[in-house]
NUFI-882790 format. One record per residue (C-alpha): x, y, z; residue number from 1; chain; residue in one letter. Coordinates in Angstrom, 1 decimal. Layout:
<<X Y Z> NUM A a>,
...
END
This chain:
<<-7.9 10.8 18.6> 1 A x>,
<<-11.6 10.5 19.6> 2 A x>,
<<-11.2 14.0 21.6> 3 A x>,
<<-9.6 15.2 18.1> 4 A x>,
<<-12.9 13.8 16.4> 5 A x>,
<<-15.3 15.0 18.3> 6 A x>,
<<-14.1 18.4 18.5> 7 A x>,
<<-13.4 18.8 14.9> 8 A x>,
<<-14.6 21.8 13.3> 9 A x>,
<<-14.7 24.1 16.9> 10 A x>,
<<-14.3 27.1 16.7> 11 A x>,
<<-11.0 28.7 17.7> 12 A x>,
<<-12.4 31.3 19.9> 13 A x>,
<<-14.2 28.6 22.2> 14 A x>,
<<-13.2 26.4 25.0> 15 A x>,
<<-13.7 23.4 22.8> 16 A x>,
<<-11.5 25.2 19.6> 17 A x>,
<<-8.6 25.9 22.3> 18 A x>,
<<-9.0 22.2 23.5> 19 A x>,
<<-8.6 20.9 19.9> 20 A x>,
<<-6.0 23.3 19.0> 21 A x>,
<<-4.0 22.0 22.4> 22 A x>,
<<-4.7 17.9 21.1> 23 A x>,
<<-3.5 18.8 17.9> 24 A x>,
<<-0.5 20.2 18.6> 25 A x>,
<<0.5 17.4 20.8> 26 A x>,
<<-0.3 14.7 18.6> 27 A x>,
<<1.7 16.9 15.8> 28 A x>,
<<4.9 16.8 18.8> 29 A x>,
<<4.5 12.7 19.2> 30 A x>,
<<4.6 12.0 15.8> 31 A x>,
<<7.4 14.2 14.9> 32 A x>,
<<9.7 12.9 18.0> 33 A x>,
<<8.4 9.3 17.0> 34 A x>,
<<7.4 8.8 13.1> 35 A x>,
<<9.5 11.5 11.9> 36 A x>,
<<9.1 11.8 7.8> 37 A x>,
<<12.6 12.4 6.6> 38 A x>,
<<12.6 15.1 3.8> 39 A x>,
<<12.1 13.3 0.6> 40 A x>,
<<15.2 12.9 -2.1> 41 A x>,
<<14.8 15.5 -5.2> 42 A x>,
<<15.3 12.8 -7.5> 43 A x>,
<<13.3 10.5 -6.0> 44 A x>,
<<10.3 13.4 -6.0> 45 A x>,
<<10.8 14.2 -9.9> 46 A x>,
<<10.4 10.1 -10.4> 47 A x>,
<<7.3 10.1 -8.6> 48 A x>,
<<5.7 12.9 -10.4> 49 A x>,
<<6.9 11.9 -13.9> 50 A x>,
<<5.2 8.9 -12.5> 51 A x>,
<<2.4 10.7 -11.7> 52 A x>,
<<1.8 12.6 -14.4> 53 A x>,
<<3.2 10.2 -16.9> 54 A x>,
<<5.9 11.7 -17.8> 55 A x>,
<<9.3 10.8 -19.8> 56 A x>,
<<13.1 11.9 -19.3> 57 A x>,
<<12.4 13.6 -23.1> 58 A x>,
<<9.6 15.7 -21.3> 59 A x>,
<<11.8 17.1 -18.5> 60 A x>,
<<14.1 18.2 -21.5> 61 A x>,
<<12.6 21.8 -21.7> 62 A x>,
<<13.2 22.5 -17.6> 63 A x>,
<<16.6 20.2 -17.0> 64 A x>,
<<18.7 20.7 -20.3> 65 A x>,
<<19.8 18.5 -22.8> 66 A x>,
<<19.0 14.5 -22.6> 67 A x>,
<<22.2 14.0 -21.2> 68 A x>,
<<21.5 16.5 -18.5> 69 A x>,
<<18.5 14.8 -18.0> 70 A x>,
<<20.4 11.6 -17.3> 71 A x>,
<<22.6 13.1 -15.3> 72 A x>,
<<21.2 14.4 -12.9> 73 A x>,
<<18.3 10.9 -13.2> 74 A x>,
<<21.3 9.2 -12.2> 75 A x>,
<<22.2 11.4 -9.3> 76 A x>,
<<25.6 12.1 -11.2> 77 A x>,
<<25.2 15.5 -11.6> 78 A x>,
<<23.0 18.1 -8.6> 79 A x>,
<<19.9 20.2 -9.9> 80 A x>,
<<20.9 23.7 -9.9> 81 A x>,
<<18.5 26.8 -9.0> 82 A x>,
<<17.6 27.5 -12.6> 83 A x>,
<<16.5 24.1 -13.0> 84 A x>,
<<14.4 23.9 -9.7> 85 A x>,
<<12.2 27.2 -10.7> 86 A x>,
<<12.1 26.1 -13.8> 87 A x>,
<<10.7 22.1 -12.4> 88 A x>,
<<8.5 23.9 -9.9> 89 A x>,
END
């Protein structure tokens, strides 16, 4: 990580760019085969950016459906369909 540092900002067509470009890509390998991030549940992702944004179920109406779509699908009863996931995005 101090190699990473101290080359940051090289540029790519130098020794020291291919160097960093090398370290990176092996620390990106490591933490993938060892601190894998699991891909993150949709439900759990619109929770955290109604929580971010401050959000209520009522304000998801518009993009989701009724509020008992809403709910549905809040309470992992009911999947998101395409439609609804362009329309979230």
């Amino acid at each position: 990580m101090e190699q990473i540092d101290h080359l940051w900002g090289a540029s790519p067509d130098t020794a020291e760019g291919v160097r960093l470009e090398i370290l990176l890509t092996l620390v990106d390998a490591y933490e993938e085969a060892h601190h894998a991030i699991p891909p993150s549940d949709p439900v759990s992702a619109i929770e955290f950016m109604m929580e971010q944004r401050g959000l209520s179920r009522r304000d998801l109406e518009p993009f989701i459906g009724s509020r008992a779509r809403v709910a549905e699908i809040l309470n992992r009863k009911r999947a998101l369909t395409l439609p609804m996931i362009r329309r979230l995005s």
